[in-house]
C-alpha positions as CSV (number, residue, x, y, z in Angstrom):
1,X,29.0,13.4,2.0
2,X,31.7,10.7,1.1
3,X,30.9,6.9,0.7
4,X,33.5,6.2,4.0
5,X,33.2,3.1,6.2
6,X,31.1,5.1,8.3
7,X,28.6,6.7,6.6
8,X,28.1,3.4,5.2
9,X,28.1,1.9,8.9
10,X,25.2,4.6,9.3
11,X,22.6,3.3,6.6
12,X,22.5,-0.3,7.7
13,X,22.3,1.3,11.5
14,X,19.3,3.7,10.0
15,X,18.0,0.9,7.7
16,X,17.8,-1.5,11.1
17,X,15.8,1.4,12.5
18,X,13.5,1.4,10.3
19,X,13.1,-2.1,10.4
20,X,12.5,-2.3,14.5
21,X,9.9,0.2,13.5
22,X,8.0,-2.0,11.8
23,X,7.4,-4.6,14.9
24,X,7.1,-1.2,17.6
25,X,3.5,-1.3,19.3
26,X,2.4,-3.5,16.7
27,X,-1.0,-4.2,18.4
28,X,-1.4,-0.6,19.4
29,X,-3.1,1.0,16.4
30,X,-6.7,-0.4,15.7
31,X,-7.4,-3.1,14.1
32,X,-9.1,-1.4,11.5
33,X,-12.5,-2.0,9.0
34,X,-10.4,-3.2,6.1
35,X,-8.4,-5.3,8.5
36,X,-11.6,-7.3,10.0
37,X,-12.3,-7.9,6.3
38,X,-8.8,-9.5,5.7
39,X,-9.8,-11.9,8.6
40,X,-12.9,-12.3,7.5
41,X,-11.9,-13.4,4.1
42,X,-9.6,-15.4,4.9
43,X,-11.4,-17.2,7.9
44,X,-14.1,-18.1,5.0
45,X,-16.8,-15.6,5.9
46,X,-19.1,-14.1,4.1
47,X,-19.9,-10.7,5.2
48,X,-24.0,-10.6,4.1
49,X,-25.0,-13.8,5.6
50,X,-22.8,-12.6,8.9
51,X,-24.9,-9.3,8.8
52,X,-28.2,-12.2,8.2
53,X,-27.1,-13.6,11.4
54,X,-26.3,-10.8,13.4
55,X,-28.8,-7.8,12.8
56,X,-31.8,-9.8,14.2
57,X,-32.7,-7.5,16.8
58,X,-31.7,-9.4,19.4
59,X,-28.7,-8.1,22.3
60,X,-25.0,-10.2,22.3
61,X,-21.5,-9.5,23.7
62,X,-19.1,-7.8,22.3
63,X,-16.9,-10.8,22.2
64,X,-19.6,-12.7,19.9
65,X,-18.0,-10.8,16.9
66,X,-14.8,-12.1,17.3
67,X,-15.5,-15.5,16.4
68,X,-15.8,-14.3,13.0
69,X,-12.3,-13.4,12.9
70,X,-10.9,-16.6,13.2
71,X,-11.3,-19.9,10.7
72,X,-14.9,-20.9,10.5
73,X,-15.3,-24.8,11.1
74,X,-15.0,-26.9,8.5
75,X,-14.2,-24.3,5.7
76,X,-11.7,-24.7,3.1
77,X,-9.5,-22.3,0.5
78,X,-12.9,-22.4,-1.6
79,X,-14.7,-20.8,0.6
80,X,-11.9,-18.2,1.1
81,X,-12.1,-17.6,-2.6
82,X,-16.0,-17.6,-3.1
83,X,-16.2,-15.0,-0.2
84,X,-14.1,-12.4,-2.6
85,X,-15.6,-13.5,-5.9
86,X,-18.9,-12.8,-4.7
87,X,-18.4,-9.8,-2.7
88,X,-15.4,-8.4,-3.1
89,X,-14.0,-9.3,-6.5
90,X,-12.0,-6.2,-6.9
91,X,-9.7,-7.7,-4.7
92,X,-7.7,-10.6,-5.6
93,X,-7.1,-13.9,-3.5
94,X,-3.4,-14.4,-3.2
95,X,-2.9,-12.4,-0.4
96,X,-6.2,-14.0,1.7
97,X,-4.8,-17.4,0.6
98,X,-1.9,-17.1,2.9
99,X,-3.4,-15.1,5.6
100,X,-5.9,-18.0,5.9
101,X,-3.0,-20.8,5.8
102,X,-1.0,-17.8,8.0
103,X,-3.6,-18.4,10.3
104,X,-3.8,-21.9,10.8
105,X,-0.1,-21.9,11.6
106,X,-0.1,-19.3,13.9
107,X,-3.3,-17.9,14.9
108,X,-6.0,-15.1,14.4
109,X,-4.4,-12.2,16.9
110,X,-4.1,-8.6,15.8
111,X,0.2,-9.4,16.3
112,X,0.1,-12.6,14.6
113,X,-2.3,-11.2,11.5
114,X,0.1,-8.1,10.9
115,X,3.0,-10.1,11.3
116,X,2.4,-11.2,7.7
117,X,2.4,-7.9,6.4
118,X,5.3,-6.9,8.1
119,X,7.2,-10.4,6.7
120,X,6.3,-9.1,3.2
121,X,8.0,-5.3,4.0
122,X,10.9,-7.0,4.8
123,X,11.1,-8.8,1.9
124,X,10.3,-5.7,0.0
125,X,13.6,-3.8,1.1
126,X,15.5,-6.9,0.0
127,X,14.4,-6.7,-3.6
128,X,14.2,-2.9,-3.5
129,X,18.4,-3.5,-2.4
130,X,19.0,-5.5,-5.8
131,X,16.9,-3.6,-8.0
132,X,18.9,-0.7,-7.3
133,X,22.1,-2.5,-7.2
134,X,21.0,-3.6,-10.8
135,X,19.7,-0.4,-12.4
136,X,23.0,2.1,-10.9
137,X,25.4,-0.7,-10.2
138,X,26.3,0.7,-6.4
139,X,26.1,-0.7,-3.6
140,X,26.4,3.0,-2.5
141,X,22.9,3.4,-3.9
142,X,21.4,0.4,-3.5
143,X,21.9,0.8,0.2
144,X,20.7,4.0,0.6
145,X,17.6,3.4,-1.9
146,X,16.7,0.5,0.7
147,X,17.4,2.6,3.6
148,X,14.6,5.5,2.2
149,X,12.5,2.3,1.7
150,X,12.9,1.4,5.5
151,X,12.5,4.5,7.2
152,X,9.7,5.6,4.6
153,X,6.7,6.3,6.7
154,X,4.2,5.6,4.6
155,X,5.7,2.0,4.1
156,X,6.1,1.8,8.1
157,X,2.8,2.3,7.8
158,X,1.2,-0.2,5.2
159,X,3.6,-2.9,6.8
160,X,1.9,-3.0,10.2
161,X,-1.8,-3.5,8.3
162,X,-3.3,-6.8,7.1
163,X,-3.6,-5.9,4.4
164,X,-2.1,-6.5,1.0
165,X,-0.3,-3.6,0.3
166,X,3.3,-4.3,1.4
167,X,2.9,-7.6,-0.5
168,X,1.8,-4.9,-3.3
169,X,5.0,-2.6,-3.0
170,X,7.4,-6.1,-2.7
171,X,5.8,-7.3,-6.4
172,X,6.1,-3.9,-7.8
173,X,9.9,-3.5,-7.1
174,X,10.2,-7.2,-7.7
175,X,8.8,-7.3,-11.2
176,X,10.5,-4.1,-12.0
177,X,14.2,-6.4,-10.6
178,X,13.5,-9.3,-12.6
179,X,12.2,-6.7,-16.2
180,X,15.3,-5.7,-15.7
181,X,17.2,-8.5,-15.1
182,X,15.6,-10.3,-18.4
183,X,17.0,-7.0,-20.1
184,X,20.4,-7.6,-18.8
185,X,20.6,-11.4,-20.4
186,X,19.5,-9.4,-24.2
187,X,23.2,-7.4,-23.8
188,X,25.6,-9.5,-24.5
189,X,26.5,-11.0,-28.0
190,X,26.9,-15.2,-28.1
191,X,30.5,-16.4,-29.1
192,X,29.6,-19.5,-30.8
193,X,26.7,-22.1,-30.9
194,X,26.7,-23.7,-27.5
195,X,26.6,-19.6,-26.0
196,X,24.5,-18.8,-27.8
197,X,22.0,-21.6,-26.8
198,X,22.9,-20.9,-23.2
199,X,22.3,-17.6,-23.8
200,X,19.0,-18.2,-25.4
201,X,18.0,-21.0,-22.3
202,X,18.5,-18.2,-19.9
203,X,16.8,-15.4,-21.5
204,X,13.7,-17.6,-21.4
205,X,14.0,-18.5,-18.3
206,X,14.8,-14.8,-16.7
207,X,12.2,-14.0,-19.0
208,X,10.0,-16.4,-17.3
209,X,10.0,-15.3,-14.0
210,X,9.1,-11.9,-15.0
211,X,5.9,-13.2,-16.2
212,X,5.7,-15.3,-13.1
213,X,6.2,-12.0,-11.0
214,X,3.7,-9.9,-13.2
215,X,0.9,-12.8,-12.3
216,X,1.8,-12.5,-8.8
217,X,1.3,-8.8,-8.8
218,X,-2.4,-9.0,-10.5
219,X,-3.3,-11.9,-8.1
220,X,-2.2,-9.6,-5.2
221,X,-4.2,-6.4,-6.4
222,X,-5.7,-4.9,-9.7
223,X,-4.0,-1.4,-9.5
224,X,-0.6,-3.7,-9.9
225,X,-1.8,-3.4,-13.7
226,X,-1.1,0.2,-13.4
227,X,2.7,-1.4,-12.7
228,X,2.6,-3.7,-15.8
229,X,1.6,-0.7,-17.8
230,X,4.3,1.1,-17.1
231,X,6.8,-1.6,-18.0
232,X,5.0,-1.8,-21.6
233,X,5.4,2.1,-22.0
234,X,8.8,1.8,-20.9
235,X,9.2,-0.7,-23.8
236,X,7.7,0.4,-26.3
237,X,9.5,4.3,-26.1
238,X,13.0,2.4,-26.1
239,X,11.4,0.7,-28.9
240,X,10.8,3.8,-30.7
241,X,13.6,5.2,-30.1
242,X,15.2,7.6,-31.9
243,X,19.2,7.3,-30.9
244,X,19.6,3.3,-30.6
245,X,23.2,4.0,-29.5
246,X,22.2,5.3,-26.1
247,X,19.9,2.4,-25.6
248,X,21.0,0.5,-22.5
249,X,19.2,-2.6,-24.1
250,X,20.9,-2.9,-27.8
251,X,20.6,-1.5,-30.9
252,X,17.2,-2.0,-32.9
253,X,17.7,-5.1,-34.6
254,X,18.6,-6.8,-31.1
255,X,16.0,-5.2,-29.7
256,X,13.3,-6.6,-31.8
257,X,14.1,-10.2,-29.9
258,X,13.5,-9.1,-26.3
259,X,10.2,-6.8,-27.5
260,X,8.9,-9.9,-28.6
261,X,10.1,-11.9,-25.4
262,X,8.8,-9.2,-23.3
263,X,5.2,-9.5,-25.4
264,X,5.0,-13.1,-24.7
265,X,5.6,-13.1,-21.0
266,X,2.9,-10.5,-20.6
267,X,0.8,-12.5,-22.3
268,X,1.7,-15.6,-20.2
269,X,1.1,-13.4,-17.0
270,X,-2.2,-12.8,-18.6
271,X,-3.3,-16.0,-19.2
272,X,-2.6,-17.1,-15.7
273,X,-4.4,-14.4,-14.6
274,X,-7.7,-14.8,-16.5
275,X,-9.4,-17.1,-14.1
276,X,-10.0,-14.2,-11.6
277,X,-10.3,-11.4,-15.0
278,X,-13.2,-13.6,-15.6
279,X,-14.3,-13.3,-12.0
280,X,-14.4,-9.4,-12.1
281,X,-15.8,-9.4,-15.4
282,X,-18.6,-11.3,-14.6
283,X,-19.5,-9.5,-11.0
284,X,-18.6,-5.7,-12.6
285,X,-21.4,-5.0,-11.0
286,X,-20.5,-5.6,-7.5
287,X,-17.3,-4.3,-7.9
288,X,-18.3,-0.8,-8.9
289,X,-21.1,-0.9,-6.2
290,X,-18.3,-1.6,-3.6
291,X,-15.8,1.0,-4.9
292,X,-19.1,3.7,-5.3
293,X,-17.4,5.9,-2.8
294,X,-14.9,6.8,-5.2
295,X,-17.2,8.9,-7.2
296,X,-17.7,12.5,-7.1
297,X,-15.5,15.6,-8.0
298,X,-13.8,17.1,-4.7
299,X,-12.0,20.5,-6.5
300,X,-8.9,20.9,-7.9
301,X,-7.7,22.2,-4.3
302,X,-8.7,18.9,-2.8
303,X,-6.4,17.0,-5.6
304,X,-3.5,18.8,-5.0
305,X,-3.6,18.7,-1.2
306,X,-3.9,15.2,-1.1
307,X,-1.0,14.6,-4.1
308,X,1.1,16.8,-2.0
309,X,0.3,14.8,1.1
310,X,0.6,11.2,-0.4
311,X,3.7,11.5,-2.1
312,X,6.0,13.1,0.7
313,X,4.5,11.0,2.5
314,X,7.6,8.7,1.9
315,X,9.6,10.7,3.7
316,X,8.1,12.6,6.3
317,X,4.5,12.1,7.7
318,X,3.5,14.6,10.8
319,X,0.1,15.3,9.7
320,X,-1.8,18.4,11.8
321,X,-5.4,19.5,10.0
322,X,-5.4,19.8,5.9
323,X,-6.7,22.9,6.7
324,X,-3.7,24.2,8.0
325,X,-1.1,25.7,5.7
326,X,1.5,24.9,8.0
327,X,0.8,20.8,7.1
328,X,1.6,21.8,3.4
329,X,4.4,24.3,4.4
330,X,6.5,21.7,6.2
331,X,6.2,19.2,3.1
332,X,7.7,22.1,0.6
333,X,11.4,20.9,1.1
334,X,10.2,17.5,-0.2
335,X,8.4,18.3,-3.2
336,X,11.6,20.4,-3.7
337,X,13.6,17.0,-3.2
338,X,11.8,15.2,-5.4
339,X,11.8,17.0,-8.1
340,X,15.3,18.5,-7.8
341,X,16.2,14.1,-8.1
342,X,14.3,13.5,-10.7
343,X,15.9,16.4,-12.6
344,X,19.3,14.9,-11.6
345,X,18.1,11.6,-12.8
346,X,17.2,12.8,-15.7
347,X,20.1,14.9,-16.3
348,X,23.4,12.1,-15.3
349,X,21.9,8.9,-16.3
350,X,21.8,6.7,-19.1
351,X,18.3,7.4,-21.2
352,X,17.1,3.3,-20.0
353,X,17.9,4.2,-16.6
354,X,16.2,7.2,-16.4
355,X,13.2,7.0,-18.5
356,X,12.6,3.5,-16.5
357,X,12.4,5.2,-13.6
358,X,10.5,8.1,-14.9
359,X,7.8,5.7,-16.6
360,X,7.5,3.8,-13.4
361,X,6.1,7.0,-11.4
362,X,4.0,9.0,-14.0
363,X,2.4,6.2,-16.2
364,X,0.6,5.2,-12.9
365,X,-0.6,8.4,-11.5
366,X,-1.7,9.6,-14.5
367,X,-3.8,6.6,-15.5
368,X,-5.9,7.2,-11.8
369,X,-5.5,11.4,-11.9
370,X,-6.6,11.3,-15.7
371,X,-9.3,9.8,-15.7
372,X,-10.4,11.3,-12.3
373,X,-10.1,14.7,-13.6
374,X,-12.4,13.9,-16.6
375,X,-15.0,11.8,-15.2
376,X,-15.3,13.6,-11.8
377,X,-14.0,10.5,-9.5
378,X,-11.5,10.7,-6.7
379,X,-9.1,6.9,-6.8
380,X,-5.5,9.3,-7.4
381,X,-6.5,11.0,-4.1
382,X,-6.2,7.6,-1.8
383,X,-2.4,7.2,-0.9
384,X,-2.2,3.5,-0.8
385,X,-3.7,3.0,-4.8
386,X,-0.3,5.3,-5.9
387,X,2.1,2.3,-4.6
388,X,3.0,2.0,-7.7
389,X,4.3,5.3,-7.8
390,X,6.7,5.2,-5.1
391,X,9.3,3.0,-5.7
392,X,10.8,5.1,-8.6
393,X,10.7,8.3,-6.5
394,X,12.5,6.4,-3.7
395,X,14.9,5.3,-5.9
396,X,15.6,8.8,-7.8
397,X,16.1,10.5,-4.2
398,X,18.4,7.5,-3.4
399,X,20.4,8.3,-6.6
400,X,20.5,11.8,-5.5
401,X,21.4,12.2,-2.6
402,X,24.7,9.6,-3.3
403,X,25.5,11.6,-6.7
404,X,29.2,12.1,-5.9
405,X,29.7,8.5,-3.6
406,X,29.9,6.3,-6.6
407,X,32.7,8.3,-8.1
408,X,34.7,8.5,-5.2
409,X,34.4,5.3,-3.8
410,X,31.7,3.1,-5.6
411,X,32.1,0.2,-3.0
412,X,32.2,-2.7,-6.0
413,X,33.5,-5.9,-6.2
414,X,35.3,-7.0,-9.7
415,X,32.5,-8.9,-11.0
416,X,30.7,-5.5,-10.5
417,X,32.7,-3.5,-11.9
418,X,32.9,-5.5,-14.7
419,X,29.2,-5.6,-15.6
420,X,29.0,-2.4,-15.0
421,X,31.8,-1.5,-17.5
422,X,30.1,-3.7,-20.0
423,X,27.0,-1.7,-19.8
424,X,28.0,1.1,-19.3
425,X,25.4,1.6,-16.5
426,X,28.2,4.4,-15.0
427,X,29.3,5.9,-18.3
428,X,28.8,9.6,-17.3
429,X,26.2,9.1,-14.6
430,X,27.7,11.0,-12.1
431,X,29.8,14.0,-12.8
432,X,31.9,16.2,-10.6
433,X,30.7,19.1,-11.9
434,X,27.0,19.0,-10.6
435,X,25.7,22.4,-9.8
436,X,24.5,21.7,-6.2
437,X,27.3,21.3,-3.6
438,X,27.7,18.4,-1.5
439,X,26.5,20.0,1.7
440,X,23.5,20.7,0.4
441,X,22.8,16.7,-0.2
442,X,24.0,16.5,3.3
443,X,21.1,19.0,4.3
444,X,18.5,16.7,2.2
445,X,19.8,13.8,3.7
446,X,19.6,15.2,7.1
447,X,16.8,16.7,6.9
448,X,14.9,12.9,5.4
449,X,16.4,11.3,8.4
450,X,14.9,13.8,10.7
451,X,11.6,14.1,9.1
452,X,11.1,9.9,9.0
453,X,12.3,9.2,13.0
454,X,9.8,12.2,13.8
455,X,7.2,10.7,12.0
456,X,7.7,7.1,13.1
457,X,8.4,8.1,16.7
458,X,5.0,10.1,16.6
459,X,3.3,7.5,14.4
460,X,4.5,4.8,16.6
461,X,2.3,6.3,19.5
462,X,-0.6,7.0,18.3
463,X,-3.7,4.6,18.5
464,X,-5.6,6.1,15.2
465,X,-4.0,7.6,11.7
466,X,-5.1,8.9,8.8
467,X,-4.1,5.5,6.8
468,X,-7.1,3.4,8.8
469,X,-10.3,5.8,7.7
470,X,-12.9,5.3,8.3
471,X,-12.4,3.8,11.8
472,X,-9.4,6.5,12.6
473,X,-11.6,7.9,15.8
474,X,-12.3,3.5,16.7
475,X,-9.8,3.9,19.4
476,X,-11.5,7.2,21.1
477,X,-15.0,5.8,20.4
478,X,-14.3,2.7,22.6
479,X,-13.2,5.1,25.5
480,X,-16.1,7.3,25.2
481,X,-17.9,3.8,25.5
482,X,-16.3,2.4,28.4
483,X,-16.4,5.6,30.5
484,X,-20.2,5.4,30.3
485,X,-22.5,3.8,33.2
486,X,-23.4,0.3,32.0
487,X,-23.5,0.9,28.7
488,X,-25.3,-0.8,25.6
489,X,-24.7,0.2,22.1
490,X,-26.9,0.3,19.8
491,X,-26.5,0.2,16.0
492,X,-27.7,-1.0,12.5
493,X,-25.9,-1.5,9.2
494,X,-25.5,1.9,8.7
495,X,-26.2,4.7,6.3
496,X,-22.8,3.2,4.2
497,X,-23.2,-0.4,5.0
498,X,-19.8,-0.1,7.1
499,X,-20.9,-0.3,10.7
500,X,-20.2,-4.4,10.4
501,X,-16.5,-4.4,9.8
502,X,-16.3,-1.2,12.5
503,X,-18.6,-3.4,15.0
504,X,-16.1,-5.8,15.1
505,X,-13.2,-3.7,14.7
506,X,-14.6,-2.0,18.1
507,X,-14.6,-5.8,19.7
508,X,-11.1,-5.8,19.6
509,X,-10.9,-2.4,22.4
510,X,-14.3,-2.9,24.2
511,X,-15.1,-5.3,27.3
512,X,-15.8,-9.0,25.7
513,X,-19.1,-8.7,27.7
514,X,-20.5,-5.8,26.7
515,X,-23.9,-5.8,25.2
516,X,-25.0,-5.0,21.7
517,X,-28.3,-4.3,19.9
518,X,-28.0,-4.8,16.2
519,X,-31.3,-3.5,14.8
520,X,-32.6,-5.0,11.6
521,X,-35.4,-2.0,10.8
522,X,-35.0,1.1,12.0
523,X,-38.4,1.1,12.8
524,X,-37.9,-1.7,15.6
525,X,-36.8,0.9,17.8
526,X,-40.2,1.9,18.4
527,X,-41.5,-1.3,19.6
528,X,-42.0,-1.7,23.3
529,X,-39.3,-4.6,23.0
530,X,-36.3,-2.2,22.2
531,X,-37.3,-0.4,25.4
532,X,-37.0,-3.2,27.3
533,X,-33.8,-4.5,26.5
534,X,-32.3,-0.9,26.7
535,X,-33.8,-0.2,30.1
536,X,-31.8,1.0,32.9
537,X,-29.0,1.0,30.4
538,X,-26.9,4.0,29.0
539,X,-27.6,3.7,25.2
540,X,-25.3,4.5,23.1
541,X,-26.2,4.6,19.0
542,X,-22.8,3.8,16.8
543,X,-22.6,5.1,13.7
544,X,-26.8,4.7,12.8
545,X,-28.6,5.4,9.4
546,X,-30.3,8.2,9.0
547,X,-33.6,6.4,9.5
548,X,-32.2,5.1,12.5
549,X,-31.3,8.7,14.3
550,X,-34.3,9.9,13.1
551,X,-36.7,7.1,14.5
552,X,-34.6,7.5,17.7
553,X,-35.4,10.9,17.9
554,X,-38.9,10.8,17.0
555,X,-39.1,8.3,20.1
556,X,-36.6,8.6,23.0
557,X,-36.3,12.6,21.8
558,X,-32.9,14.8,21.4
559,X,-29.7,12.8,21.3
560,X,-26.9,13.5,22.8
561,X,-23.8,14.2,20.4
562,X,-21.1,12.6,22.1
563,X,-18.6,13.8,19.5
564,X,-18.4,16.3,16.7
565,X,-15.8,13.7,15.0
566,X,-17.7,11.1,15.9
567,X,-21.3,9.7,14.7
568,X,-21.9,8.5,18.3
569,X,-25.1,9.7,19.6
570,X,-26.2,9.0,23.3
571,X,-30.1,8.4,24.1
572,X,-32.3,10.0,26.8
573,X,-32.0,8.6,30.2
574,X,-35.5,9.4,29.9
């Protein structure tokens, strides 16, 4: 590969891809169980007194359910905020905030609500362009770091969901810019008393907006500490050391000042944070009962499977059964790409450069695999908690696969090159005498490219993926609905307390007027009332506790299975 016009010219053509991607059949996929929440939430909602009002045995539309997905009257911010800290406080409010005040402005649709999410992608590939810009100082890499970013189809993804996590991935690579932006203001020595206090004036301030950024991330989710812990690992090994005189940063008695600046912007971040600490703190409780599912020890075979699928992932996403060797088999090149970069990485850069990087992608996964391995859990095996993760791996491919571009023809303006003289960000990065040959990067590359259209193409049609469990099979259980005669569907909270969010997540694909029976106590469903409103109707049970099937069975006999995939059971015309 050379760094010509054209190559160039085919990024920003691939990058602008990936971007359309992100608005293609936006309203197509369902609007999932965690997405209702996000509506919920932000509309000012409180799921348990929505389940009060609606499981009272009594038959409604469809369409009834969606009024909770838009702003309830007279609510305000508060009760946006109350809603999370008293039933979801593991989740954070910043990102509800602005879906709610998203709302207002421009409405409560499935388009308009993933709009957001999509806004904050965008702005993700923008700072993912300048953190690499800063860290390699190339606009070769920079470019195609953001590219990876906007073809990635796991990011494609997370940025058509309302959901928080593209905000997520835009604070990671956004704190990660300005950590190392502050770092850049500690480099240079002051010239005389005025420099020095303009020096000092803008160390604070970069130093400022780090903290700023870190109090964003927490406010947007808690596995962004997983991010901020990183960052102090990364600090504290340049702090320790060993051979100063490769430290990007200074030697160790300049280094002292922006440990202690770095200390002190954490601890702002902190601080602001505490107000919602102190909410999680004090409703523990209901955040481990809401995150219960997480428990239990799948096998060491179930961790690496889903390692191996989440982190290639990124680059190529054409999932078939995980119980077919041929899903793991196509994913082998990748694994081989990522860690063939990394090893580059490792082996041309500066040590700051590197072990930033490196920190960046282990420090979080092995705080959640860890601890999962130890006390039998499973949070490192759900792709969208390893955000953290990806951005370094995105950016060590990136600095891979354009090894021999910045040597050739680096693309930088004087200012550029200056800086980049000055700290010697290129001072035997790249060297011409890397063992792999260049067409074998152009393979990589090509085969990336190939892997991410496929999977966006194929992604891109589908109603249902494996991102939006539990209510991937929604979309086929609404047409399994629909093609019955006069249909009425039947359901309780069910035997996880899900069935509400997938009720109205169903609302969204099924006729406005459809009926529904939301049963209270199983037991109702003996009563000579529950025949009644059933009669003459095909009844259809969505989802139902186990006391629920079982009552059903006890009184209306056998039920029909009306999937194997699907807990959707059909009663006796009889």
């Amino acid at each position: 590969m050379r760094s010509s016009a054209w190559f160039r010219t085919f990024l920003i053509f691939l990058l602008l891809t990936g971007v359309v991607f992100r608005f293609v059949n936006l309203r197509h996929k369902a609007y999932w169980h965690d997405e209702v929440y996000t509506s919920m939430r932000a509309a000012g909602y409180e799921g348990l007194k929505i389940g009060q009002e609606l499981f009272t045995n009594q038959v409604i539309p469809f369409g009834e359910l969606q009024k909770y997905q838009q702003i309830k009257p007279e609510s305000t911010l508060a009760d946006t905020i109350n809603s999370l800290a008293k039933e979801d406080p593991q989740h954070p409010p910043l990102y509800f905030a602005i879906a709610r005040s998203w709302m207002q402005w421009f409405g409560s649709s499935i388009i308009a609500s993933r709009l957001l999410a999509v806004f904050f992608s965008l702005l993700a590939l923008l700072l993912m362009y300048a953190l690499a810009g800063e860290l390699f100082a190339s606009h070769s890499v920079a470019l195609m770091a953001t590219t990876l970013l906007a073809l990635s189809p796991f990011d494609v993804l997370f940025a058509q969901i309302a959901r928080q996590y593209s905000l997520l991935t835009a604070t990671t690579i956004g704190s990660y810019w300005l950590l190392v932006r502050a770092l850049q203001t500690e480099v240079n020595q002051p010239r005389s008393r005025d420099t020095n206090k303009q020096r000092l004036r803008l160390q604070w301030r970069n130093w400022g907006l780090y903290a700023l950024s870190v109090a964003l991330g927490l406010y947007t989710h808690p596995f962004f500490g997983l991010t901020v812990i990183g960052q102090a690992v990364y600090v504290g090994l340049e702090w320790f050391a060993n051979r100063p005189e490769r430290s990007l940063w200074g030697q160790t008695e300049r280094r002292r000042g922006w440990v202690l600046r770095f200390g002190v912007a954490i601890a702002a971040a902190l601080i602001l944070y505490a107000p919602w600490l102190w909410v999680i703190i004090t409703n523990s409780q209901r955040a481990l009962s809401v995150t219960s599912w997480s428990q239990g020890f799948p096998g060491m075979d179930f961790f690496a499977k889903l390692w191996t699928l989440s982190f290639t992932s990124l680059f190529f996403d054409l999932y078939f059964d995980s119980q077919l060797v041929l899903t793991f088999l196509l994913r082998v090149p990748i694994l081989v790409l990522i860690g063939v970069s990394l090893y580059a990485l490792c082996r041309y850069c500066d040590r700051s450069v590197w072990l930033l990087i490196l920190t960046s992608i282990l420090v979080p996964f092995l705080l959640l695999a860890v601890p999962d391995l130890l006390m039998e859990s499973k949070r490192s095996t759900v792709s969208r908690y390893l955000i953290s993760c990806y951005p370094g791996i995105q950016l060590a491919v990136a600095y891979f696969l354009t090894l021999n571009l910045a040597t050739s023809q680096p693309g930088l303006n004087a200012a550029r090159k200056s800086r980049r003289n000055r700290l010697h960000l290129l001072s035997g990065l790249i060297s011409s005498d890397y063992p792999l040959k260049p067409w074998i990067r152009q393979g990589f590359f090509a085969l990336l490219v190939t892997g991410s259209l496929a999977s966006l193409t194929v992604s891109a049609l589908s109603d249902g993926w494996w991102h939006i469990v539990p209510s991937n099979f929604n979309a086929d259980t609404a047409r399994r609905i629909s093609a019955a005669s006069s249909p009425i569907v039947i359901s309780d909270f069910g035997y996880d307390y899900t069935n509400l969010g997938d009720l109205i997540s169903l609302s969204y694909s099924l006729n406005k007027d459809m009926p529904l029976l939301l049963i209270q106590v199983p037991t109702w469903a003996k009563t000579e009332d529950f025949r009644e409103q059933i009669q003459g109707k095909t009844a259809i049970a969505f989802r139902p506790s186990e006391k629920l099937r079982t009552t059903l069975e006890q009184t209306h006999g056998p039920l029909l299975q009306l999937s194997p995939t699907e807990n959707l059971w059909q009663l006796s015309q009889n």
